[in-house]
C-alpha positions, -999 to 999 in steps of 0.1 A, spaced: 536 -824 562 514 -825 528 502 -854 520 484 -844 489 486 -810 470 449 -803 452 450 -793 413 427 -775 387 412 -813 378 411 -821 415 393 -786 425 372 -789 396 356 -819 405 349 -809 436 335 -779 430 312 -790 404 295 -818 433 292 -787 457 270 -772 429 298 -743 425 310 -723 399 334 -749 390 355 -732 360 360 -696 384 368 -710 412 388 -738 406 416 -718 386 415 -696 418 429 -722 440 446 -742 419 477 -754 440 462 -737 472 447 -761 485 462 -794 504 453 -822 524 484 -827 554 480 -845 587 498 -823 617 524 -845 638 520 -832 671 542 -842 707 529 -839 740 548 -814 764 576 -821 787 
């Protein structure tokens, strides 16, 4: 279940503190990336 879906600003921002190529590669994964938490049930 998403719990956040990352934009261009949001990517940028990141990038740019990881010392990255913040203009390249945040258009690249602009919408690909998410933050989701996985709901999980123990077996039967």
């Amino acid at each position: 279940e998403p719990t956040r879906i990352y934009r261009f600003d949001d990517a940028k921002a990141f990038l740019q503190g990881a010392g990255l190529d913040a203009e390249l590669l945040a258009r690249e994964v602009n919408g690909c990336v998410m933050g989701a938490f996985v709901r999980a049930r123990k077996p039967a």
